[in-house]
C-alpha positions in Angstrom: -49.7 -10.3 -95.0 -50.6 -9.1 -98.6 -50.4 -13.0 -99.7 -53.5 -14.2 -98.4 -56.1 -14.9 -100.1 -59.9 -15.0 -99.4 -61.1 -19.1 -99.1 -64.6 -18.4 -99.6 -67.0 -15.5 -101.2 -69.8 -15.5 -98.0 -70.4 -12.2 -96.9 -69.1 -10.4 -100.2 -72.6 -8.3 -100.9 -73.0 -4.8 -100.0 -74.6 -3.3 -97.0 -76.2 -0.9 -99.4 -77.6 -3.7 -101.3 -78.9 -5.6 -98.7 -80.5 -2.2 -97.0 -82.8 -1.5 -100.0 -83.5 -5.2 -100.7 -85.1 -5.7 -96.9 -86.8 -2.2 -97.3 -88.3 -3.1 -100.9 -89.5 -6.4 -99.2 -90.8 -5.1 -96.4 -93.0 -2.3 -98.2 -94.6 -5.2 -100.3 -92.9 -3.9 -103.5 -90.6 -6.6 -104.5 -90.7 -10.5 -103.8 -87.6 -12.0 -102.4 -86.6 -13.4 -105.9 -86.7 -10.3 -107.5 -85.5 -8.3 -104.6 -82.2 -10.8 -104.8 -81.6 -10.6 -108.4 -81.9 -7.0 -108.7 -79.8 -5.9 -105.7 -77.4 -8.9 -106.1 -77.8 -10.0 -102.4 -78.3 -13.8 -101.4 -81.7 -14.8 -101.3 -81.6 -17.1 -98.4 -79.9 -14.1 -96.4 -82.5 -11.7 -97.2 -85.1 -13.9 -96.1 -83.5 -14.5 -92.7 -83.0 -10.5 -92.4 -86.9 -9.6 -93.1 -88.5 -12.4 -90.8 -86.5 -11.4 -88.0 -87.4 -7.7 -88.5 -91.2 -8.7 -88.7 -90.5 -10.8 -85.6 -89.4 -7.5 -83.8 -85.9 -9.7 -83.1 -83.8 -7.4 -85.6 -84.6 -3.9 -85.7 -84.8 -2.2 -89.2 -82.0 -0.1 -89.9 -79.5 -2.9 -88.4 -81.2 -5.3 -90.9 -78.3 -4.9 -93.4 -75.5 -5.0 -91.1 -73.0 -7.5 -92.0 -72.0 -10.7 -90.1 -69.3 -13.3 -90.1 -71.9 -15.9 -91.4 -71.9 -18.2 -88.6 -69.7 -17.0 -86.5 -70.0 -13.8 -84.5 -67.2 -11.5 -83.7 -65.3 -12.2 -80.8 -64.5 -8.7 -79.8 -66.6 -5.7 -80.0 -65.3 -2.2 -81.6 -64.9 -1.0 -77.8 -62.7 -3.9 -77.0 -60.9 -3.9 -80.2 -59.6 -0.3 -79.7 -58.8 -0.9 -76.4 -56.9 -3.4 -77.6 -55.4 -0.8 -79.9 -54.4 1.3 -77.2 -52.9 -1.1 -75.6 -50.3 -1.7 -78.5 -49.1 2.0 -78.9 -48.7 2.2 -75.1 -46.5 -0.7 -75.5 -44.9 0.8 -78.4 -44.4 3.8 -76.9 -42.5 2.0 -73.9 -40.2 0.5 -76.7 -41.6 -3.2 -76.1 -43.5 -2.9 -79.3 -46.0 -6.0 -80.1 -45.3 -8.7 -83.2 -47.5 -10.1 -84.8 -47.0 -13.4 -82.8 -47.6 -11.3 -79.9 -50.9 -10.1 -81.0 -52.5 -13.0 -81.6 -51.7 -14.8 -78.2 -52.8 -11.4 -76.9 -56.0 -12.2 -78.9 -56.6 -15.4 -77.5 -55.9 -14.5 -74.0 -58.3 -12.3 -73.5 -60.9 -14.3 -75.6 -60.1 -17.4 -72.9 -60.0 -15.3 -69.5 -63.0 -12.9 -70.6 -65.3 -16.0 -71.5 -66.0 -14.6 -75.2 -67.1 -17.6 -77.8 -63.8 -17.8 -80.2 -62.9 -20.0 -82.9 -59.2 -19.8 -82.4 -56.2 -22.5 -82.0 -56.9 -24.2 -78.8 -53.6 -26.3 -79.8 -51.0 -23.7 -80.1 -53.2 -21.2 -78.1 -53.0 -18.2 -81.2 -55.2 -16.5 -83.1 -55.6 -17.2 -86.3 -53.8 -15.8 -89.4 -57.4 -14.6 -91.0 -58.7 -12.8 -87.5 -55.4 -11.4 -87.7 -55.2 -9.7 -91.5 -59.1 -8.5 -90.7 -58.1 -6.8 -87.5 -55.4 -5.2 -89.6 -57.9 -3.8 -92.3 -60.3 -2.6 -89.7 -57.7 -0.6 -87.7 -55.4 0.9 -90.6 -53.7 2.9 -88.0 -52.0 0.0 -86.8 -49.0 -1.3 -88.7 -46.2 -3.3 -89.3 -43.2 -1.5 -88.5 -39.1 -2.3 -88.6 -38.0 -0.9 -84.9 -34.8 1.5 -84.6 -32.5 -0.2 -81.8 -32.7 2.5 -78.7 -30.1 2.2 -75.7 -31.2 1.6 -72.1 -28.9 4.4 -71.5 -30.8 6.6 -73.4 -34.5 5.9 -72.6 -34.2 6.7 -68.9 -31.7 9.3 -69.4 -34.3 11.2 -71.8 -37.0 11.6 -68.8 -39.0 14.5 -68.0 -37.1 15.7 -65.0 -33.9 16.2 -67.1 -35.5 17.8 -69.9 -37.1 20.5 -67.8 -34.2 20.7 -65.6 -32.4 21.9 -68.4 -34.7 24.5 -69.8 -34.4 26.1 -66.6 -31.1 26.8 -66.4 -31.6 27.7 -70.5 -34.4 29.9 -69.4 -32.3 31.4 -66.5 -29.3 32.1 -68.7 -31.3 33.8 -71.8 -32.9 35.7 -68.8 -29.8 37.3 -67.1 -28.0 37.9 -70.3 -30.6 38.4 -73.1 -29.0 36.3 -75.6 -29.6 36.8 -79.7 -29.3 33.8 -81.9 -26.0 34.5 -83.2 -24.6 34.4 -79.9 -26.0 30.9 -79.1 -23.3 28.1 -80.3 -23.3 24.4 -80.0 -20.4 22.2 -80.1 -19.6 18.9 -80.4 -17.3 15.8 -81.9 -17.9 13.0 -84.4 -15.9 10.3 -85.3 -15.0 9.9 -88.7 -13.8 6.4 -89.9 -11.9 5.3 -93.2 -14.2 2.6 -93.7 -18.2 4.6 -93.3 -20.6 2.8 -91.5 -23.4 4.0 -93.5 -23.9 2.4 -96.8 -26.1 4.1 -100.0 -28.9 1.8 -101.9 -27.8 0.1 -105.1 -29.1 -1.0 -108.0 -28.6 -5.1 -108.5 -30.8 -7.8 -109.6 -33.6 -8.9 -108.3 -34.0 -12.0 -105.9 -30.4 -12.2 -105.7 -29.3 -13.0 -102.1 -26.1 -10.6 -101.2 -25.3 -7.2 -102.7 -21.6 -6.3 -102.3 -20.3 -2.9 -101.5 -16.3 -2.1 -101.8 -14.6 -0.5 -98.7 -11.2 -0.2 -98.0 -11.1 -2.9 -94.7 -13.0 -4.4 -92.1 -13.1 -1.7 -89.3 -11.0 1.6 -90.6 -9.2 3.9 -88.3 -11.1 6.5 -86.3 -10.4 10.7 -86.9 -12.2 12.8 -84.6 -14.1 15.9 -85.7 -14.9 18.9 -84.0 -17.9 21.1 -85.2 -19.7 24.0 -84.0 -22.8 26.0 -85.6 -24.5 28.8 -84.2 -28.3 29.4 -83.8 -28.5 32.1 -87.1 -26.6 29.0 -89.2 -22.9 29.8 -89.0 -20.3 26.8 -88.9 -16.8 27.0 -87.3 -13.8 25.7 -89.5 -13.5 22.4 -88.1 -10.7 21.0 -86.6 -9.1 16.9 -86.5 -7.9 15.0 -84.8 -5.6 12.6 -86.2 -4.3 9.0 -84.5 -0.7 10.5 -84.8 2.1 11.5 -82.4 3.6 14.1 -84.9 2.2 16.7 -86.7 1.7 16.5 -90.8 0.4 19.5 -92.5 0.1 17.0 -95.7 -3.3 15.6 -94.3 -5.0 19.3 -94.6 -4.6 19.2 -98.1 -7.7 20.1 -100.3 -9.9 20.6 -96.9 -12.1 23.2 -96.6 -10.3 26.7 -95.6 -10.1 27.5 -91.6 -9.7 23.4 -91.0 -7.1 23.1 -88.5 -5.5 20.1 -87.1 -4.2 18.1 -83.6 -2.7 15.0 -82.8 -3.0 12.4 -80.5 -2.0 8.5 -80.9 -6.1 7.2 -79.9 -7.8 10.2 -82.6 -10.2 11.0 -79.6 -10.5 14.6 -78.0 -8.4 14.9 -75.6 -8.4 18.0 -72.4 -5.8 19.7 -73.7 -6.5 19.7 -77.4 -10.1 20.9 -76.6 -8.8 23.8 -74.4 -7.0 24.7 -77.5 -9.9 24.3 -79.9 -11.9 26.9 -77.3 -8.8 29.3 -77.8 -9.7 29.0 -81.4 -13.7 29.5 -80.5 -12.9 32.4 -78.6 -11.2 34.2 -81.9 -14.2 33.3 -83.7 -17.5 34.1 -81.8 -15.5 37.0 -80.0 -17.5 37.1 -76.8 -17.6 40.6 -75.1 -18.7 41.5 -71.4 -21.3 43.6 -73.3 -22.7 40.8 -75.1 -21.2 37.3 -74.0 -21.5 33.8 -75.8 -23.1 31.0 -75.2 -22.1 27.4 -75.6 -23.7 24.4 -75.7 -21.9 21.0 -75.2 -22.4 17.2 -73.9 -21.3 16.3 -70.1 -17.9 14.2 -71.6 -14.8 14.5 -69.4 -12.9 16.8 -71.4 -15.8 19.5 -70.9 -16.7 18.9 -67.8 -13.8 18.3 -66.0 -11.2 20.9 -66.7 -10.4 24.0 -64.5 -8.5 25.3 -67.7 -11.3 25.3 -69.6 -13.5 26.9 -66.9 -10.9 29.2 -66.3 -10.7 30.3 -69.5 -14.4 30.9 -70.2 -14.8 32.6 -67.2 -11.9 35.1 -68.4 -13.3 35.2 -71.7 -17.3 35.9 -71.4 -18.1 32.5 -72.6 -21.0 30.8 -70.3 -20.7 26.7 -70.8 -23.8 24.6 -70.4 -23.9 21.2 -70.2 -26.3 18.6 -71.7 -28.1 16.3 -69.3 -26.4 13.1 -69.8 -28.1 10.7 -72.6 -29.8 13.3 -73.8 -28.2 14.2 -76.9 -29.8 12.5 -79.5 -32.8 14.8 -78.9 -31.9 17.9 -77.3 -28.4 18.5 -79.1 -29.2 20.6 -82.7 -25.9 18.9 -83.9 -27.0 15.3 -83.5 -30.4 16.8 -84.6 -30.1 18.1 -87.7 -26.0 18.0 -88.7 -24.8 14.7 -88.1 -27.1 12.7 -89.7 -26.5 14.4 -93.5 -23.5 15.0 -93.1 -22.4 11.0 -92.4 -24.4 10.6 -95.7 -22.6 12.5 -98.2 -19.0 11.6 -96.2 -20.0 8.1 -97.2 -21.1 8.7 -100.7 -17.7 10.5 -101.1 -16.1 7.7 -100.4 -17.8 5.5 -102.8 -16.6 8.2 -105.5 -13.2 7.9 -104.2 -12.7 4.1 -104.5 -14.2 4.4 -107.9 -11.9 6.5 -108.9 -8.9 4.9 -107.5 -9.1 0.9 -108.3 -7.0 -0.7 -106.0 -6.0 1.8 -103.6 -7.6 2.3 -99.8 -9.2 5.3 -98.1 -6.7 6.4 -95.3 -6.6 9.6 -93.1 -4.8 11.4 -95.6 -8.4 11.2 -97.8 -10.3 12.1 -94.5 -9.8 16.1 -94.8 -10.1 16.4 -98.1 -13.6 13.8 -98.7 -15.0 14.8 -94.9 -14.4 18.8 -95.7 -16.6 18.3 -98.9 -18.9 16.5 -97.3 -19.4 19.6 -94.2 -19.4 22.3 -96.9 -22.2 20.2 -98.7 -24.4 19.8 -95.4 -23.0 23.0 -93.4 -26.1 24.9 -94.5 -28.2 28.2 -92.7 -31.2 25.8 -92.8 -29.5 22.8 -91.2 -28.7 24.3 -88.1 -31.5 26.9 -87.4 -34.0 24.3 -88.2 -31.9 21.9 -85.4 -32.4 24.7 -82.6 -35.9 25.0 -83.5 -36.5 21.1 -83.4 -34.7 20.9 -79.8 -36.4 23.9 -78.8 -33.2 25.3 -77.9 -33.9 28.8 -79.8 -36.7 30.0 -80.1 -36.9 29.0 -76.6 -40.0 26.0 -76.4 -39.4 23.9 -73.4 -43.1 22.3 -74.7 -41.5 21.2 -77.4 -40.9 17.5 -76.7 -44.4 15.8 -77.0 -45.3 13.0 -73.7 -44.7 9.8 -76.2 -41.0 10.8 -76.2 -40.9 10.5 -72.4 -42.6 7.4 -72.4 -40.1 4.8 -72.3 -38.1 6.5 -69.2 -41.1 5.8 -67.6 -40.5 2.5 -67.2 -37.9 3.0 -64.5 -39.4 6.3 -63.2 -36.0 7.6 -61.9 -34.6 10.7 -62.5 -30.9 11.1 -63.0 -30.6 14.4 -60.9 -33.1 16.2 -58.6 -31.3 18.9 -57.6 -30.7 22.3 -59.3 -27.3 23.3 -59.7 -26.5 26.4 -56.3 -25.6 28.4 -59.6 -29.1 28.9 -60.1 -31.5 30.8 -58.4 -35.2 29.5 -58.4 -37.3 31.8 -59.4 -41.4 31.8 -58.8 -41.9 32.3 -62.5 -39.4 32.1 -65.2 -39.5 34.9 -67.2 -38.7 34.4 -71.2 -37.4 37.1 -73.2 -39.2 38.9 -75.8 -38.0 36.4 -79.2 -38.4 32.8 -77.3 -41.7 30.9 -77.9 -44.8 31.5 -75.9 -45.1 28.3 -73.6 -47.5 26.8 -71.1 -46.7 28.0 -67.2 -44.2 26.1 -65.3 -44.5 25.6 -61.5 -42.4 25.0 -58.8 -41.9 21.9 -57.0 -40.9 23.7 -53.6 -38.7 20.8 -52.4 -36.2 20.9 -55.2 -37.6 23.3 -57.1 -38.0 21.2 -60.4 -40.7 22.4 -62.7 -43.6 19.9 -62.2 -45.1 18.1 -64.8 -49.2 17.8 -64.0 -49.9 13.9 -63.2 -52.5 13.6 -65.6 -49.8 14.3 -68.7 -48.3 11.6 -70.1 -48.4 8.7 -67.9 -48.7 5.6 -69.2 -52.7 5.3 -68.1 -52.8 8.3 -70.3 -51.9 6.5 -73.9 -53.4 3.5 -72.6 -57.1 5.2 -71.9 -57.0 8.0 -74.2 -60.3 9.3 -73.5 -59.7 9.5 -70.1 -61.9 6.9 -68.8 -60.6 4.5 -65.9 -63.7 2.1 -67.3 -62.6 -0.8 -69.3 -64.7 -3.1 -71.9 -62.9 -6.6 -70.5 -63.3 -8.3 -67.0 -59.7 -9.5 -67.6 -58.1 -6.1 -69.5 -54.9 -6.2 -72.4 -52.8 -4.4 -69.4 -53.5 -7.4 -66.8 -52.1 -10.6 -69.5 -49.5 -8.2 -71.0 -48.5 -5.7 -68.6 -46.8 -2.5 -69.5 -42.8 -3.5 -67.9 -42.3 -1.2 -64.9 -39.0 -1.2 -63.0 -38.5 -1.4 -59.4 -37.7 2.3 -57.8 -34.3 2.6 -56.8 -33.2 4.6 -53.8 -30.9 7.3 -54.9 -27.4 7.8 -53.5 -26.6 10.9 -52.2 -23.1 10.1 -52.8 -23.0 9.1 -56.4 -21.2 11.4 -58.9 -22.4 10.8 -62.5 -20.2 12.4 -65.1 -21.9 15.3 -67.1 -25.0 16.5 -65.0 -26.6 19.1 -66.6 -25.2 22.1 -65.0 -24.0 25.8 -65.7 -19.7 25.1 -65.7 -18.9 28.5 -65.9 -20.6 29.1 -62.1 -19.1 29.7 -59.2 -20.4 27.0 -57.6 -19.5 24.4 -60.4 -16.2 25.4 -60.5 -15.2 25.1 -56.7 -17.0 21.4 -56.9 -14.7 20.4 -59.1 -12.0 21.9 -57.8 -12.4 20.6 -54.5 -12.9 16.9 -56.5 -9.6 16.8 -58.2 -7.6 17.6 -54.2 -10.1 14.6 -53.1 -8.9 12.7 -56.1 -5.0 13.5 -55.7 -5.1 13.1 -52.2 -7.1 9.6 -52.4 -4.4 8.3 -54.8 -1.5 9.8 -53.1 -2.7 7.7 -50.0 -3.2 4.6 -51.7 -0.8 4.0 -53.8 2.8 3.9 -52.5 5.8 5.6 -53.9 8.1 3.7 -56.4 11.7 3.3 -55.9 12.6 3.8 -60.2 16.2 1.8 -59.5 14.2 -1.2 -57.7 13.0 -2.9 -61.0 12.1 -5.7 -59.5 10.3 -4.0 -56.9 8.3 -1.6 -59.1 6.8 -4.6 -61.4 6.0 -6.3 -58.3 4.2 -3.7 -56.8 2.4 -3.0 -60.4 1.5 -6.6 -60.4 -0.6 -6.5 -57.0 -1.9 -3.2 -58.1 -3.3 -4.3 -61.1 -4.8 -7.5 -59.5 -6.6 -5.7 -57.0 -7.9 -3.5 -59.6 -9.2 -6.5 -61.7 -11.2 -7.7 -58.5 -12.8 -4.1 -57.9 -13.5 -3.0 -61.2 -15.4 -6.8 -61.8 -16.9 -6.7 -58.7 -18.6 -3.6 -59.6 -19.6 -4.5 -63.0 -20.7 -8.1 -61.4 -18.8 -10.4 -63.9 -17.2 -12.8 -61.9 -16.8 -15.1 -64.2 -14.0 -12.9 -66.4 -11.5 -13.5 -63.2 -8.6 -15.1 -64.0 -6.1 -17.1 -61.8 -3.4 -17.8 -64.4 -0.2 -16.2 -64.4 -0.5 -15.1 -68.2 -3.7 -13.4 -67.7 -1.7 -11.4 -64.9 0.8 -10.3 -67.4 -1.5 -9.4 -69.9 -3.3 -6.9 -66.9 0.1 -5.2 -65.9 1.0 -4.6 -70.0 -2.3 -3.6 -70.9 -3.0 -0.7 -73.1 -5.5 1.8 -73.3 -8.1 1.3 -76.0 -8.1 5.3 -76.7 -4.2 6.4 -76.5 -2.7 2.9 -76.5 -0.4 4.0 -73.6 0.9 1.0 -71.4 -0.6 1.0 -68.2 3.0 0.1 -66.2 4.0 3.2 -68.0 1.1 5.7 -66.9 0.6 8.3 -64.0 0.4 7.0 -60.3 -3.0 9.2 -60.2 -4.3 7.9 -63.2 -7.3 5.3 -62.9 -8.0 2.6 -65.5 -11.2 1.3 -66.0 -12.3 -2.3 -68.2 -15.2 -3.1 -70.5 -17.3 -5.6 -69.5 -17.9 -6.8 -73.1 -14.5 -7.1 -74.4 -12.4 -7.1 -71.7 -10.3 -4.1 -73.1 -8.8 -1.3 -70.6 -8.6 2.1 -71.0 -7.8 5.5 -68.4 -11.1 6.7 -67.1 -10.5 10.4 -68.4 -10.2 8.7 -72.0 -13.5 7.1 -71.4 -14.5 9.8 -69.9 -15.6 7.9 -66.9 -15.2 9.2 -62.6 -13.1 7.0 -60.2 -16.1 6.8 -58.1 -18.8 5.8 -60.7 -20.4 2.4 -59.7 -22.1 1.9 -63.3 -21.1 -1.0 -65.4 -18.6 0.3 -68.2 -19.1 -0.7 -71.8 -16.8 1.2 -74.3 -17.5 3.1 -77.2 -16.6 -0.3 -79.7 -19.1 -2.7 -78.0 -21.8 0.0 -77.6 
């Protein structure tokens, strides 16, 4: 775009110019010679502009406006901003325009609208000049390198959700008047040998690759558990390291506090997160006279464990749960934490390679490179300034502004329209005394979700900013390139998603999933039959039609026929598979224990190490193809 250059100087005087040259003319004072040479305007032009005042065909004070010599403009500054619009309502739905796009748009609406155009008939575009002007005229609009955002993610961030959740926030900081520095918020982060992010180098110009050293193609994964509070204080954190037996040797040089567990996958397991919370416990020290609050996502090992409930309960520790999908914005860990703290892990282990030519980064580097890498980004400022942004605390459930809802708009369906029995509606909600003033929030009194007013933050909204229904085309930008809109789905009243947004430390909560597990237990028990251990033969047969009718169900639900396989090694290969997380066999696992397979590549893996429900009908994709 900054390559082009002008092909002719026509139209290159100044309005100004031109103004006083018409006016000098027209008061007798100056000939058109001398008015030209004096104001540096074309003569020719200033002619044409004072006859066709004196004609009463040009009024004066339009007299200097500038054309586009022969040709007029195609659209007017109405149309043009509407076209504007158009584009950031597009953006804002995450099908953002090219440039491409913007000049078919162009010609579209210069061919169904019936406005005189100069444009490619041939490739049906505007052209590359129309397009740079338009640019220059509207500086607003730029060119701009998207950020990749998941499906998953743009309906799952929906308004619905997001004030679901602040009502159960609200309702919680209501019954037990919370302070900041009993407000926690937890949550894991996988740490690889080999970092994902990369720094800027130095390296000469023009030259086509820029290498950067790291110790092999994918690394091995350590988890990491972290937790800050709302006043800006961090929790030792704790690993977990792909091993079966414990060694003390990979704590060495870590931060002080930093604990350690084991499992063969590195991922968070139930048990090692129950004894993390024991840990918690110790360090927040929750009384019935002032409890604690925690904040964490909706995966399996949070959700779905009576032992952690149990505990909490017992404890004076009240667990609330993330809408699903919703973490990248409403989390203060993936806010303001993760981000800077990935950054200097990396960085550190650029230092490290440096320093030791030859040799790779394994796990035994991770406690010692990560733990400087938390104490360097484990700051008061980091963390209050990520419960501000999510409007966790000070409590702001306004804080989110309509473009961010925008792209769940597209499919218009809510995850979850029903409000947890562990919480009472109330007409108003009350906020205590330190949260954020905020607008009033009504009650829908069907399902008694605060309601959003229609007129905020639809997609007419950014597309007609000033309100008006009124458009400047007979054929409109929305009618040739319509804003996507899904189909509306009927919901299920059966369907179970994993990690709804929910108080676990209710009542209610906890007999639900107590009465799922005996559903679960007794489902399995009923359907699969009881092994004879001597009858080898037997067993693997058995196995082998198990697996093969699990291969047909789990496809059928993710729709990929084509991955069925009649071949007898393929069979093998599904009753010795291992899980992808703890790389146990599946002939060797738990008759109640459900496997699940990516639809990408083909993998398996339990569904509590995915951290998926036996019932979910949703297409599975694993955290290595995501």
């Amino acid at each position: 775009m900054g390559k082009y250059k002008r092909k002719t100087e026509r139209q290159s005087w100044n309005e100004v110019s031109m103004k006083n040259a018409v006016q000098k003319v027209l008061d007798g004072k100056m000939g058109y010679l001398k008015a030209a040479k004096e104001f540096d305007v074309p003569r020719s032009t200033l002619e044409g502009r004072v006859n066709k005042v004196r004609k009463g065909i040009l009024l004066r004070e339009n007299a200097s406006n500038k054309g586009l010599g022969r040709y007029k403009a195609v659209f007017t500054k109405e149309q043009e901003e509407e076209i504007v619009q158009h584009i950031f309502a597009m953006e804002n739905r995450l099908f953002g325009f090219s440039l491409k796009d913007l000049r078919k748009l162009a010609f579209d609406l210069a061919e169904n609208n019936g406005l005189a155009h100069q444009f490619n008939k041939e490739k049906k575009t505007a052209g590359k000049t129309w397009l740079y002007e338009f640019l220059k005229r509207h500086p607003n609009v730029s060119l701009r390198t998207a950020e990749p955002t998941s499906l998953a993610r743009a309906i799952g961030f929906n308004r619905a959700a997001v004030a679901k959740f602040f009502l159960l926030l609200g309702e919680v900081y209501k019954k037990y008047n919370l302070s900041p520095d009993r407000i926690y918020n937890v949550d894991e982060t996988g740490i690889m040998t080999v970092p994902k992010k990369r720094s800027k180098c130095l390296a000469l110009r023009g030259k086509k690759q820029i290498g950067c050293l790291s110790s092999g193609e994918r690394g091995v994964l350590v988890t990491a558990e972290t937790c800050m509070s709302a006043t800006g204080v961090f929790m030792p954190t704790m690993f977990v390291f792909p091993r079966e037996r414990a060694k003390p040797e990979l704590l060495d040089n870590a931060p002080p506090g930093t604990s350690a567990a084991y499992h063969s996958s590195g991922w968070m397991q139930t048990d090692i997160f129950v004894n993390w919370f024991k840990k918690f416990i110790t360090f927040s020290n929750p009384t019935k006279e002032k409890p604690v609050l925690l904040l964490l996502d909706g995966h399996a090992t949070h959700t779905k464990s009576l032992a952690l409930i149990e505990m909490a309960r017992a404890n004076n520790v009240i667990l609330l749960c993330f809408p699903p999908h919703t973490t990248h914005r409403l989390q203060p860990l993936d806010v303001s934490f993760m981000s800077p703290v990935s950054t200097y892990y990396a960085e550190n282990v650029q230092k490290w390679l440096q320093m030791h030519p030859g040799r790779a980064v394994t796990i035994s580097q991770v406690g010692e490179l990560y733990g400087a890498a938390f104490m360097k980004a484990a700051c008061v400022q980091t963390a209050v300034n990520g419960f501000k942004a999510t409007g966790i605390y000070p409590l702001n459930p306004e804080i989110f502004p309509d473009w961010m809802f925008e792209p769940s708009e597209t499919t218009n369906r809510p995850l979850d329209e029903t409000i947890p029995r562990s919480v009472t509606p109330q007409p108003s909600l009350q906020i205590p005394e330190h949260a954020t003033p905020v607008k009033t929030v009504t009650q829908n009194p069907v399902n008694h979700l605060p309601t959003v007013p229609a007129s905020v933050g639809s997609g007419d909204d950014l597309y007609a900013p000033s309100c008006s229904t009124s458009s400047n085309f007979v054929i409109t930008p929305k009618q040739i390139v319509n804003i996507p809109q899904a189909p509306e789905r009927k919901s299920n009243s059966g369907d179970r998603r994993r990690g709804k947004t929910a108080i676990l430390t209710s009542t209610p909560y906890k007999n639900d999933l107590q009465e799922t597990i005996a559903a679960r237990l007794a489902k399995t028990s009923k359907k699969k039959p009881k092994l004879n251990l001597e009858d080898t033969t037997k067993k693997n047969k058995v196995i082998s039609t198990l697996s093969k009718k699990k291969v047909v169900k789990k496809q059928v639900a993710a729709k990929v026929n084509d991955n069925i396989s009649s071949s007898s090694s393929d069979e093998e290969d599904d009753d010795n598979a291992t899980c992808m997380y703890c790389n146990e066999l599946y002939s060797n696992s738990k008759s109640e224990e459900g496997w699940i397979k990516c639809h990408k590549c083909s993998d398996w893996a339990h569904e509590q190490c995915a951290g998926i429900e036996p019932d979910d009908d949703e297409v599975f994709t694993c955290d290595f193809c995501h």
